[in-house]
N, C-alpha and C positions, 0 to 999 in steps of 0.2 A: 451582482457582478456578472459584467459577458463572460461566458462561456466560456471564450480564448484567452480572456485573463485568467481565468483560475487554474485552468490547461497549463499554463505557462508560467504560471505565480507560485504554484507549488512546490515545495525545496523538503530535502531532506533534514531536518532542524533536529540537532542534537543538543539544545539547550532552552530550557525553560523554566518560563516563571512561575515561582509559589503562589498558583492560585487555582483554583479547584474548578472543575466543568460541571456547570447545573446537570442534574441527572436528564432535565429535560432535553438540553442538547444533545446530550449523548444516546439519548432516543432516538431524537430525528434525523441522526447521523449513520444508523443501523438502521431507518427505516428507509431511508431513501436509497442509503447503496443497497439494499436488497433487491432492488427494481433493476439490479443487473440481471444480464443475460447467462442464463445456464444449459446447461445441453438437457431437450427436455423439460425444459423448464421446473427441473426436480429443484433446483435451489437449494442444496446440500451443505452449506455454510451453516455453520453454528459459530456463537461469538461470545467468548467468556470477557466480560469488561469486572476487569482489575486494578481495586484501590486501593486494596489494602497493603499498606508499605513493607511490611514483612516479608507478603508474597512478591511483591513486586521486585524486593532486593533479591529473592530465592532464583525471581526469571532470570534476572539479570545475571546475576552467576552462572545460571544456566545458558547463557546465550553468551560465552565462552568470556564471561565476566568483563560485557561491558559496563562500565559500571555509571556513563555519562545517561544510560535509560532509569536512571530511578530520578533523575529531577522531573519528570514528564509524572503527574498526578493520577495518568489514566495509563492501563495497556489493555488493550483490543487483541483478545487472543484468538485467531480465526481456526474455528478445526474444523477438517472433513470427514460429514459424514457420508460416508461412501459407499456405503451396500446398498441401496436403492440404483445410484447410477453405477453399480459396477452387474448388479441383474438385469439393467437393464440395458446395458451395452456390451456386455461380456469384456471378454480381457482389455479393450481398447475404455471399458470405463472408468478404469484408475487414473490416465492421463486427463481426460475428461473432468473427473471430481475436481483433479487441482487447478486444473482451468478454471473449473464454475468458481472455485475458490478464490482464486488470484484476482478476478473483475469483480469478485466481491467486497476484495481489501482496498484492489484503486479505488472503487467508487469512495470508498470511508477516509482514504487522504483527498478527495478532491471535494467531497459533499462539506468536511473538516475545513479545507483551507475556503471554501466560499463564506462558511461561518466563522471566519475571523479566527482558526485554531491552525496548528501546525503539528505534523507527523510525521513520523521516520517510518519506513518497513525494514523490519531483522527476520532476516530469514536463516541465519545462523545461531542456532539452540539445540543443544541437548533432549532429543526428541522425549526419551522414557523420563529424562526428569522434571520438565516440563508437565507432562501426564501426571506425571506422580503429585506435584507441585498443585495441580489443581483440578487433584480425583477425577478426571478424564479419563473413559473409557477406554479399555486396552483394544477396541475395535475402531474407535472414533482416532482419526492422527490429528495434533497441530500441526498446522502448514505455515502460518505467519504469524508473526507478533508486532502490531503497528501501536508506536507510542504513541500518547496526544496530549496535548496541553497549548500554552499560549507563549508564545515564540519568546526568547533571550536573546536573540541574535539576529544578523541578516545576513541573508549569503549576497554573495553576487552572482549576476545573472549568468545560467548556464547556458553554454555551445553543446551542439547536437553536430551529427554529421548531415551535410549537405543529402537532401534527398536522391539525388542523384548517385553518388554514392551507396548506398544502400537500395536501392530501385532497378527493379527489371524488366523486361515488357517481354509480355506473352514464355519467355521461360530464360533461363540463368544466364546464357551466353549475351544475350541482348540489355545495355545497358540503356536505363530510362536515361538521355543524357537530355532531352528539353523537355525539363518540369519546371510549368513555372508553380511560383508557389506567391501566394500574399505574405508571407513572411518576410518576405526581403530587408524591407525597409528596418522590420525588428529587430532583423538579424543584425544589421549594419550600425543598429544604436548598440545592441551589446556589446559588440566587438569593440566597440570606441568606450563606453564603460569598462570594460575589463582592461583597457589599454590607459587607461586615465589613471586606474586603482595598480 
């Protein structure tokens, strides 16, 4: 799949179907987002993959009981660990840890939807019970929990704001107002899909 399809094909999917992901994929799903960018390239991601349904019902509780994440057969529990990049960048390394974190979770919803899988990210959980949930180190934090499995559903296609909008040149006051962008024509089919639906 191009690049900008999967960029743009990705959805948050909160319903899936009873069917289990070979161990294999779920390898090369963790081996390739790893190949993101960390500061230092300390690579501080650690990733607990969770099938077992008990615990999975226990996250879910914990993640202020949503309870639509136990049809997803796998959760990808990402933690940081953070002592290597917080000695070696001192105070400004704990922001850093959860960045190297967070392009380690995207890469695992976009490497997932190239392989024909779909993901949610919940970043709303109960952090200690979480830990507690799955004997994780009182030094090590979970930072995200991204479900996976094989999609039940289809969204329709999402709006973004206008780059323009959100874009600045050379500092805040200055608004990027001629960007062009190759999206255009994308954009103008979605807007007519969403207007059809």
């Amino acid at each position: 799949m191009q690049f900008k399809n999967v960029y743009l094909g990705r959805r948050s999917i909160r319903k899936y179907k009873d069917k289990d992901i070979p161990l294999a994929t779920l390898g090369e799903i963790i081996d390739l987002a790893g190949f993101a960018p960390s500061s230092g390239n300390l690579q501080n991601w650690k990733c607990i993959v969770v099938t077992d349904q008990a615990k999975r019902q226990q996250i879910a509780d914990a993640c202020v009981e949503q309870n639509w994440m136990i049809e997803a057969p796998v959760f990808l529990v990402i933690c940081n660990d953070h002592n290597d990049v917080k000695n070696h960048y001192g105070k400004l390394g704990r922001m850093y840890s959860i960045q190297n974190c967070a392009n380690f979770a995207f890469g695992i919803t976009l490497v997932a939807y190239d392989l024909g899988l779909a993901s949610c990210w919940v970043g709303a959980f109960d952090n200690e019970a979480v830990q507690r949930i799955l004997d994780i180190p009182e030094d090590i934090d979970p930072e995200i929990i991204i479900t996976l499995g094989y999609s039940d559903e289809t969204k329709k296609p999402s709006l973004r704001e206008e780059p323009s909008y959100i874009s600045y040149f050379n500092n805040w006051e200055k608004k990027f107002t001629e960007f062009p962008s190759h999206l255009e024509n994308l954009k103008k089919d979605i807007k007519k899909k969403i207007k059809r639906k």
